[in-house]
C-alpha positions as YAML, in Angstrom:
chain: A
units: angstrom
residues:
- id: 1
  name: UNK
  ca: [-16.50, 18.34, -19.82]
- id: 2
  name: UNK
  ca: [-18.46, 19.62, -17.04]
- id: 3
  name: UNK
  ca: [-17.05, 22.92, -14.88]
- id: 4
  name: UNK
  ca: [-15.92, 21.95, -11.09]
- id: 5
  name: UNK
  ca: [-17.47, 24.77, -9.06]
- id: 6
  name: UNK
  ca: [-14.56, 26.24, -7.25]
- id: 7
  name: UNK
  ca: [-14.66, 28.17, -3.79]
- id: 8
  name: UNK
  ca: [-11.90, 30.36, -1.51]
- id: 9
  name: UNK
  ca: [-11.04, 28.78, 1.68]
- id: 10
  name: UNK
  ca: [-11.89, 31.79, 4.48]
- id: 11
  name: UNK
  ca: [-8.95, 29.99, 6.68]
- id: 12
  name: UNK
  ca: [-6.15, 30.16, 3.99]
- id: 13
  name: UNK
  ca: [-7.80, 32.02, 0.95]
- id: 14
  name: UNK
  ca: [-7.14, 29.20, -1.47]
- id: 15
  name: UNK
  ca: [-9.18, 28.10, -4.19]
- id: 16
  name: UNK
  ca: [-10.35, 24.88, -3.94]
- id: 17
  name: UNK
  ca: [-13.60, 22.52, -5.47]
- id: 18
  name: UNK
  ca: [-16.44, 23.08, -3.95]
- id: 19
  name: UNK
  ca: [-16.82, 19.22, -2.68]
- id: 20
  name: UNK
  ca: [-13.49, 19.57, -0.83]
- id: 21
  name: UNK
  ca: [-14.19, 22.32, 1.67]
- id: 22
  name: UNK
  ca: [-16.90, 22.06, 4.47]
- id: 23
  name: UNK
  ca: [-19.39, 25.29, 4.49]
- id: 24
  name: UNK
  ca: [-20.41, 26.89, 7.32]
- id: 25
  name: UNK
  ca: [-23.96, 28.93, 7.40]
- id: 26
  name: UNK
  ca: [-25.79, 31.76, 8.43]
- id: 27
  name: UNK
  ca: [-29.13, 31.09, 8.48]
- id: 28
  name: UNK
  ca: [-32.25, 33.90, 8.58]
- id: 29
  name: UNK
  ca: [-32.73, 33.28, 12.36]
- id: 30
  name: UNK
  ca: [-28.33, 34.30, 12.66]
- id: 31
  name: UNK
  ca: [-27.52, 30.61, 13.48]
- id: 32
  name: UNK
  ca: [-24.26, 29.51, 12.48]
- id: 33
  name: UNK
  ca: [-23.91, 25.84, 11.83]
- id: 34
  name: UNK
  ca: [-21.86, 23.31, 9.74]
- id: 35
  name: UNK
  ca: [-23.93, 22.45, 6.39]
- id: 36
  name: UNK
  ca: [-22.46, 18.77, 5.58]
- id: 37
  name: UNK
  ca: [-25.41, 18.88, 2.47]
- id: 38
  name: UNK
  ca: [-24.26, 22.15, 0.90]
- id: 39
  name: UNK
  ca: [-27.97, 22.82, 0.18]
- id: 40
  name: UNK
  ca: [-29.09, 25.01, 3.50]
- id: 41
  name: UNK
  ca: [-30.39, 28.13, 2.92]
- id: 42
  name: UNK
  ca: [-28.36, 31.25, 4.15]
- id: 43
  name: UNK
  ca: [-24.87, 32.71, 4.15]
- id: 44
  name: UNK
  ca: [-22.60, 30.10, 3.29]
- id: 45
  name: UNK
  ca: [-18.83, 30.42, 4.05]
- id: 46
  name: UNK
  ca: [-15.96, 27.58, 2.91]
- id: 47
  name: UNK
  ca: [-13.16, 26.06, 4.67]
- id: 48
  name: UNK
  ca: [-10.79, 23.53, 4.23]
- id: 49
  name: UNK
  ca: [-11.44, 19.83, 6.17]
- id: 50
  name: UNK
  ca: [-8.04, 21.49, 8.10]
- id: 51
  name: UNK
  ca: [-7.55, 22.75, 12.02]
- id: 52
  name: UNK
  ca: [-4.92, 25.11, 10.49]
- id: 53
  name: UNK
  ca: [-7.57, 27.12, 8.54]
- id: 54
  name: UNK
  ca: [-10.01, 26.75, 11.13]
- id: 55
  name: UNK
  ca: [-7.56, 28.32, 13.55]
- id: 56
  name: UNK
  ca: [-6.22, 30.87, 10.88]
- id: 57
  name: UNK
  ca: [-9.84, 31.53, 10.52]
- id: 58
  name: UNK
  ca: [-10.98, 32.29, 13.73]
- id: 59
  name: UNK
  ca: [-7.07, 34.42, 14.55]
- id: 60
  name: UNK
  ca: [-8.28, 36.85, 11.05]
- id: 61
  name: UNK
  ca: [-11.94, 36.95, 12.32]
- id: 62
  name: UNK
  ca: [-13.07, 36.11, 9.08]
- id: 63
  name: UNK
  ca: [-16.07, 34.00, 10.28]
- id: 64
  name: UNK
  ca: [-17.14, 37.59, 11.57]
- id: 65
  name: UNK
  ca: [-16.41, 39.36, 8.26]
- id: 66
  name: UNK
  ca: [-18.15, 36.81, 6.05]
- id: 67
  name: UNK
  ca: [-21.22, 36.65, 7.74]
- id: 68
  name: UNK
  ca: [-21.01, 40.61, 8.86]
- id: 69
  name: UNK
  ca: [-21.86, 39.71, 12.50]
- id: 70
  name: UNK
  ca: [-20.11, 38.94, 15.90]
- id: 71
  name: UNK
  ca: [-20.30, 35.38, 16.12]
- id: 72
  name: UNK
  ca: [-20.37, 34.17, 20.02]
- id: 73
  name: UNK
  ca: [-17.39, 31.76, 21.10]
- id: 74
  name: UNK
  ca: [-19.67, 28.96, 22.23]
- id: 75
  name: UNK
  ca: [-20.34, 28.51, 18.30]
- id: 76
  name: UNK
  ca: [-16.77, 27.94, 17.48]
- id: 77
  name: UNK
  ca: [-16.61, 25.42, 20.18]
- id: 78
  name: UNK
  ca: [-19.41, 23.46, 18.46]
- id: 79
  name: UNK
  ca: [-17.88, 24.16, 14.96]
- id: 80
  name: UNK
  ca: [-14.31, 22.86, 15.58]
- id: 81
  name: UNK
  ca: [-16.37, 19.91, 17.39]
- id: 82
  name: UNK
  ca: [-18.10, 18.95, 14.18]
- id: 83
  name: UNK
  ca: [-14.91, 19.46, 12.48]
- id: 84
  name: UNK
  ca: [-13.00, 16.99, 14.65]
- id: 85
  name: UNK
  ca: [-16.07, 14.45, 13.81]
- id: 86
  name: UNK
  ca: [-15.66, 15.10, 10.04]
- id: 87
  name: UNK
  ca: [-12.36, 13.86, 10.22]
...
């Protein structure tokens, strides 16, 4: 039986399989993006395909605290744009 690799939610804090959460990056250059591969180097953060956690994210500031920078608002704006186009 092969082992599911699990990972928290930052949005909710609920463990989940790795293949059902979207991560978000930090690369070298500190750009944030939406890794649909799950292979780009960097930071990598996890949360669920869900607004809620998005929003519960961005209201804790845990994109901030998981990459340990101040991440600009215009970035958000993109991410929640990519996350509407996952859905």
């Amino acid at each position: 039986m092969k082992k599911i690799p699990m990972r928290k939610c930052i949005g909710c804090g609920e463990q989940k399989p790795k293949k059902e959460l979207i991560r978000v990056v930090k690369n070298k250059e500190d750009e944030v993006f939406v890794d649909f591969t799950g292979k780009a180097n960097g930071r990598g953060a996890y949360i669920c395909k869900d607004k809620k956690c998005f929003d519960q994210a961005i209201k804790k500031n845990s994109f901030n605290r998981a990459f340990e920078t101040q991440i600009d608002d215009s970035v958000f704006d993109a991410l929640k744009e990519k996350l509407d186009d996952h859905e």
